[in-house]
N, C-alpha and C positions, 0 to 999 in steps of 0.2 A: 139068205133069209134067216131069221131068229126061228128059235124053236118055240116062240111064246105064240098064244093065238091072233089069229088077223082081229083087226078091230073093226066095230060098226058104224056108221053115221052113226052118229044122236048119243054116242053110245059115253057114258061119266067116267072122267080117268082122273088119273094124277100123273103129274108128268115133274119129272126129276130137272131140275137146272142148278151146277154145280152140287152144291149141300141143302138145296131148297125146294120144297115138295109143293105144285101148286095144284087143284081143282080144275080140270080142264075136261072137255067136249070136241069129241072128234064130229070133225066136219064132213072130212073126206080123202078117200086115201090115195094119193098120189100116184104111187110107183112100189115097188117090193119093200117093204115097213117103212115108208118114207107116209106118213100121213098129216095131216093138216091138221093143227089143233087152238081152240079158242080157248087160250088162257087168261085163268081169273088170277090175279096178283091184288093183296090188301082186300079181299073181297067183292072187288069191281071186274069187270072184265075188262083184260091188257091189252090184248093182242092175238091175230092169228098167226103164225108160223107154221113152216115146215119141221116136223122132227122124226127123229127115224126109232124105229120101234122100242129098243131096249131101252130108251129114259122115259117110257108113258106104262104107267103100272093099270091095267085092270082089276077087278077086284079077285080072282085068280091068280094075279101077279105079287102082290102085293109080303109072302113071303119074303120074296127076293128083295125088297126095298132095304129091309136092314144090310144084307151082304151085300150092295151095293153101294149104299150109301157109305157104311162102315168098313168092307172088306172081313166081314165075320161073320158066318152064320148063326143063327138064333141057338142052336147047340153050343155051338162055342162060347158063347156070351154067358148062355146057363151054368157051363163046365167053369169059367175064367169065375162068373159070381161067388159061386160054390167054393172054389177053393179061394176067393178072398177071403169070403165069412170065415173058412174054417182056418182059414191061416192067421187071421183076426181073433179067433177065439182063443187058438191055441199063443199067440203071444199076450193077452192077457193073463194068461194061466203064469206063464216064466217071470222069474224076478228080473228087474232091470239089471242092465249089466251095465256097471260103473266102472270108469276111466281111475279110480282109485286104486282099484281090488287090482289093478295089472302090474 
Protein backbone atom coordinates (compact mmCIF):
# COMPACT_ATOMS: atom_id res chain seq x y z
CA UNK A 1 0.00 0.00 0.00
CA UNK A 2 1.23 3.89 -0.79
CA UNK A 3 1.51 5.98 2.18
CA UNK A 4 -0.72 8.59 0.43
CA UNK A 5 -4.39 8.68 1.75
CA UNK A 6 -7.32 6.37 0.47
CA UNK A 7 -9.51 8.04 -1.89
CA UNK A 8 -13.35 8.81 -1.84
CA UNK A 9 -16.08 8.13 -4.34
CA UNK A 10 -17.23 11.45 -5.84
CA UNK A 11 -14.18 12.56 -4.58
CA UNK A 12 -11.89 15.53 -7.68
CA UNK A 13 -8.34 14.33 -8.39
CA UNK A 14 -5.78 14.65 -10.98
CA UNK A 15 -4.27 11.77 -12.32
CA UNK A 16 -0.68 11.78 -13.76
CA UNK A 17 -0.34 9.72 -17.36
CA UNK A 18 3.18 9.74 -18.66
CA UNK A 19 4.16 13.93 -18.45
CA UNK A 20 0.31 14.75 -18.66
CA UNK A 21 -1.91 15.84 -15.72
CA UNK A 22 -5.54 15.29 -16.38
CA UNK A 23 -9.02 16.30 -14.13
CA UNK A 24 -10.29 13.17 -12.97
CA UNK A 25 -13.18 11.59 -10.33
CA UNK A 26 -12.79 8.75 -8.49
CA UNK A 27 -15.68 6.39 -9.01
CA UNK A 28 -14.64 3.56 -6.88
CA UNK A 29 -12.03 1.86 -5.45
CA UNK A 30 -11.21 -1.54 -6.42
CA UNK A 31 -8.60 -3.38 -4.46
CA UNK A 32 -5.47 -1.89 -2.17
CA UNK A 33 -4.86 1.90 -4.41
CA UNK A 34 -5.98 0.22 -7.50
CA UNK A 35 -9.20 2.66 -8.01
CA UNK A 36 -11.41 3.57 -10.82
CA UNK A 37 -11.16 6.88 -12.37
CA UNK A 38 -13.40 8.95 -14.87
CA UNK A 39 -10.88 10.91 -16.87
CA UNK A 40 -11.48 14.17 -18.44
CA UNK A 41 -8.87 14.70 -21.58
CA UNK A 42 -9.28 18.20 -23.90
CA UNK A 43 -12.05 19.05 -21.38
CA UNK A 44 -14.70 16.29 -22.19
CA UNK A 45 -14.84 13.38 -20.38
CA UNK A 46 -12.29 10.19 -21.80
CA UNK A 47 -12.60 7.44 -20.12
CA UNK A 48 -13.05 5.16 -17.09
CA UNK A 49 -9.92 3.20 -16.14
CA UNK A 50 -8.21 1.28 -13.65
CA UNK A 51 -5.23 3.25 -11.96
CA UNK A 52 -3.20 2.53 -8.93
CA UNK A 53 -2.77 5.19 -6.34
CA UNK A 54 0.56 7.08 -6.84
CA UNK A 55 -0.28 8.56 -10.49
CA UNK A 56 -3.85 10.17 -8.94
CA UNK A 57 -2.85 13.43 -6.91
CA UNK A 58 -5.42 14.75 -4.18
CA UNK A 59 -5.30 18.11 -3.31
CA UNK A 60 -3.02 16.92 -0.16
CA UNK A 61 -1.00 15.20 -2.75
CA UNK A 62 -0.36 17.64 -4.99
CA UNK A 63 3.27 18.63 -3.60
CA UNK A 64 4.65 15.72 -4.80
CA UNK A 65 3.51 16.30 -8.50
CA UNK A 66 6.58 18.38 -9.40
CA UNK A 67 9.06 15.55 -7.86
CA UNK A 68 7.37 13.32 -9.76
CA UNK A 69 6.79 14.51 -12.63
CA UNK A 70 10.38 16.22 -12.78
CA UNK A 71 12.38 13.88 -10.25
CA UNK A 72 13.25 17.34 -8.23
CA UNK A 73 11.68 18.55 -5.31
CA UNK A 74 10.23 22.15 -5.07
CA UNK A 75 13.52 22.88 -2.75
CA UNK A 76 15.73 21.86 -5.20
CA UNK A 77 14.28 23.82 -8.08
CA UNK A 78 14.29 26.98 -5.57
CA UNK A 79 18.22 26.20 -4.70
CA UNK A 80 19.11 25.19 -8.97
CA UNK A 81 16.99 28.87 -9.76
CA UNK A 82 18.93 30.63 -7.13
CA UNK A 83 22.08 29.80 -8.20
CA UNK A 84 21.20 30.37 -11.95
CA UNK A 85 20.34 34.02 -11.21
CA UNK A 86 23.37 34.42 -9.26
CA UNK A 87 25.57 32.80 -11.55
CA UNK A 88 23.90 35.00 -14.28
CA UNK A 89 24.61 37.95 -12.52
CA UNK A 90 27.90 37.35 -11.43
CA UNK A 91 28.93 36.56 -15.41
CA UNK A 92 27.55 39.67 -16.35
CA UNK A 93 29.86 41.41 -14.01
CA UNK A 94 33.25 39.51 -15.84
CA UNK A 95 34.69 40.82 -19.12
CA UNK A 96 34.34 38.37 -22.01
CA UNK A 97 37.14 36.30 -22.45
CA UNK A 98 38.51 36.46 -26.02
CA UNK A 99 40.19 33.60 -28.06
CA UNK A 100 42.79 36.62 -29.07
CA UNK A 101 44.16 37.49 -25.57
CA UNK A 102 45.58 33.52 -25.40
Amino acid sequence: MSSRQPLQNGQQVKYREAAQVYPATVRSDLEDDIYCLDIVRHGRFSSSIPVHRLDVYADEDLPHLIDDLFGVSEDALAEIHSLLTTNACLCDRQPAHSAESD
